[in-house]
C-alpha positions as CSV (number, residue, x, y, z in Angstrom):
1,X,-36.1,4.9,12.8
2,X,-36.1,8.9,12.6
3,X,-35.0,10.6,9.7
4,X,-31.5,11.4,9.5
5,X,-30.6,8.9,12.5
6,X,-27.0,8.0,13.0
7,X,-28.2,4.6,12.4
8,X,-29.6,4.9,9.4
9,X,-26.8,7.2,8.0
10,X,-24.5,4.3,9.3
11,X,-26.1,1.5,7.3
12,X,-26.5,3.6,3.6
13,X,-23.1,4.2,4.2
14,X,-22.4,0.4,4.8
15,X,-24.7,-0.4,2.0
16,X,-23.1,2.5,-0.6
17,X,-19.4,1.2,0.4
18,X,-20.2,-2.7,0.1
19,X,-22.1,-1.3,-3.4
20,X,-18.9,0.8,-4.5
21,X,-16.2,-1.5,-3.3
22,X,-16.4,-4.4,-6.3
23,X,-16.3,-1.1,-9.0
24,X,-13.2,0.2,-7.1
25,X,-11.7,-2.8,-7.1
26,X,-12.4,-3.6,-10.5
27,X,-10.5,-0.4,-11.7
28,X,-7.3,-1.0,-9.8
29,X,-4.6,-1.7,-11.8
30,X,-5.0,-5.6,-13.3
31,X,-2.3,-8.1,-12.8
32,X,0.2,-8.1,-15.5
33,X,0.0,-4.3,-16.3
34,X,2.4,-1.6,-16.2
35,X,2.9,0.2,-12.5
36,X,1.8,3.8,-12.7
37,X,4.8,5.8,-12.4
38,X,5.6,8.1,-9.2
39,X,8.1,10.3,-7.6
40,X,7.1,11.1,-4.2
41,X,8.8,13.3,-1.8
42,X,10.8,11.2,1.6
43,X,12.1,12.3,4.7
44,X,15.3,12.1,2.9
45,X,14.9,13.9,-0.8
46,X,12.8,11.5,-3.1
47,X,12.0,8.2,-4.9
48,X,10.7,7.6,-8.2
49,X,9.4,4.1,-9.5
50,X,11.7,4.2,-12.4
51,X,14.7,4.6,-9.7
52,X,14.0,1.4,-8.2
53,X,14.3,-0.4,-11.7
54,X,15.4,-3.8,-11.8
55,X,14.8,-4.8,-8.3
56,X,11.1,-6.4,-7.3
57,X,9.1,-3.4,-5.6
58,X,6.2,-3.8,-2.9
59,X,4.3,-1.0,-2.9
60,X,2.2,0.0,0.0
61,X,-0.2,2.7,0.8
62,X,-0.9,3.6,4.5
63,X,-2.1,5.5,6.5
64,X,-1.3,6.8,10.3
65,X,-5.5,5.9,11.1
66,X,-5.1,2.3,9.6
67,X,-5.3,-0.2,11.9
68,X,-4.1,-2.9,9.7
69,X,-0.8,-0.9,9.2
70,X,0.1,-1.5,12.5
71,X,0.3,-5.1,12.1
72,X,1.9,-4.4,8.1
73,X,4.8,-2.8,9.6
74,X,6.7,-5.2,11.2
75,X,5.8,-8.0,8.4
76,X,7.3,-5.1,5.8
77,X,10.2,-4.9,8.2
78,X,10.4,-8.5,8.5
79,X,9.9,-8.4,4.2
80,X,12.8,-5.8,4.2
81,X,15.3,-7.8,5.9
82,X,14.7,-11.0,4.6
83,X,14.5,-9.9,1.1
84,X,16.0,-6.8,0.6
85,X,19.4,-8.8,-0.7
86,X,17.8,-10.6,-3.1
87,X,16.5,-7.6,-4.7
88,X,13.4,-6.6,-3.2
89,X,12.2,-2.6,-2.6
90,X,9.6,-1.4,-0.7
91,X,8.5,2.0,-0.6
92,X,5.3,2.5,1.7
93,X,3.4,5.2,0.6
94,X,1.5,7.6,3.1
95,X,-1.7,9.3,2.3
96,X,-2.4,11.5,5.5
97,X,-2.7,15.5,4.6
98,X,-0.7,15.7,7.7
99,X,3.2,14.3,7.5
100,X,2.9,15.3,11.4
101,X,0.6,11.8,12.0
102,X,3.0,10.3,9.7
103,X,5.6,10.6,11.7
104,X,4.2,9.9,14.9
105,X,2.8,6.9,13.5
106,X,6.9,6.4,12.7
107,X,7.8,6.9,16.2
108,X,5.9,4.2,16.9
109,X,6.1,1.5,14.0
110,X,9.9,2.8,12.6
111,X,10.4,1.5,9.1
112,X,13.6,0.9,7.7
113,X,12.5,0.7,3.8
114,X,11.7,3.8,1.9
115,X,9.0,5.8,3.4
116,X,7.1,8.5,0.4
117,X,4.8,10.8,1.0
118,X,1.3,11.4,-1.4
119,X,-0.7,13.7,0.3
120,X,-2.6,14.7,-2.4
121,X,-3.5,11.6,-3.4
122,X,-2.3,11.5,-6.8
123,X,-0.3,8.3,-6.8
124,X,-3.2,6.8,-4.8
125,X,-5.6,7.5,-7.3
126,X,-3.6,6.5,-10.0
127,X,-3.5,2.9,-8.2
128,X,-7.4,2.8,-7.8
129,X,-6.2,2.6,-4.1
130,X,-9.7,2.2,-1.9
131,X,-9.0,0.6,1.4
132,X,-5.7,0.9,3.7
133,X,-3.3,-0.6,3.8
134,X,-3.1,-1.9,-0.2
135,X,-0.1,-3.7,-1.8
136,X,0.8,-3.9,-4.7
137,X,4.1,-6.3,-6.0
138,X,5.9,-5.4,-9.2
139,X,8.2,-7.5,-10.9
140,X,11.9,-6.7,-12.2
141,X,9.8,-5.6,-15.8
142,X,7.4,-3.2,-13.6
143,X,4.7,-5.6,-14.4
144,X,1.8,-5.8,-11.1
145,X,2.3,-9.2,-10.1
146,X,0.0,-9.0,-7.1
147,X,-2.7,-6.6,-5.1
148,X,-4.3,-6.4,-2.5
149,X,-6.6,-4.0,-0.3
150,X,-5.8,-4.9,3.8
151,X,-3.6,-7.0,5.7
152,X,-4.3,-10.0,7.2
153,X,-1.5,-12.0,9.3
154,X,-3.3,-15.0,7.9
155,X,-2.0,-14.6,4.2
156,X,0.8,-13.2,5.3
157,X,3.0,-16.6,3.9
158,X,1.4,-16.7,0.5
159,X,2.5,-12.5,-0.2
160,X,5.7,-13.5,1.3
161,X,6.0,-16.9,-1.4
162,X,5.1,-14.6,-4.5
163,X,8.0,-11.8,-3.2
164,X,10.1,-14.6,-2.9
165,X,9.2,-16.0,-6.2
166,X,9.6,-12.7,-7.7
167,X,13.1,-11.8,-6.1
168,X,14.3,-15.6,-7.4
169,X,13.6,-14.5,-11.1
């Protein structure tokens, strides 16, 4: 291969990422701590973590690019409507620079839970966040009682057991 061949810059970038991922990971917030506080702007004013005390709070960062979030939003929905009376919050986080791809992605994939805004990253990099979408579940005492970077149909029934574990408490 040439020097400086897409291919090549392809596969140290595979290779630094698959490196890079486990230390990533590792820093995320651990189950059983306190969730990093926020206030993020919405559409509509804004939301804190500490506002949504007492309820059982899925947080979820996006992105209008993800791929994944396109299959997250309707489970969310799904999450939202089947939960939301028993006490469950979810506030999905966006990342993009641009609210403009937010909301398109919106148009598209409405959401009818709370919808913040980080495009600084700051909350993100408070939450170690390295892959879109990630979750995170906290419990009534803000505890992290789950993460996870991705979404995957697949598992969607055991995140869906531990919300409704959590909402039950």
């Amino acid at each position: 291969m040439k020097r400086g061949s897409p291919l090549l810059a392809a596969a140290f970038l595979a290779l630094l990422l698959l490196t890079l991922a486990p230390i990533a990971h590792a820093a995320a917030p651990a189950r059983g701590a306190v969730a990093p506080s926020f206030t993020l702007p919405t559409a509509t004013g804004s939301v804190s973590l500490d506002s949504l005390q007492g309820n059982v709070v899925l947080v979820d960062f996006w992105a209008s690019w993800c791929v994944p979030c396109k299959s997250s939003f309707p489970w969310m929905t799904a999450m939202h409507q089947r939960y939301g009376p028993k006490g469950l919050a979810i506030v999905a986080i966006n990342v993009d620079k641009s609210r403009k791809s937010a909301q398109e992605f919106l148009e598209k994939h409405p959401a009818p839970f709370i919808v913040a805004y980080d495009p600084d990253g700051k909350t993100a990099k408070a939450y170690h966040v390295w892959g879109m979408p990630t979750s995170y579940l906290v419990g009534h005492d803000r505890a992290i009682l789950f993460s996870r970077s991705g979404f995957d149909p697949k598992h969607a029934k055991d995140v869906e057991a531990m919300i409704a574990q959590a909402c039950a408490r």
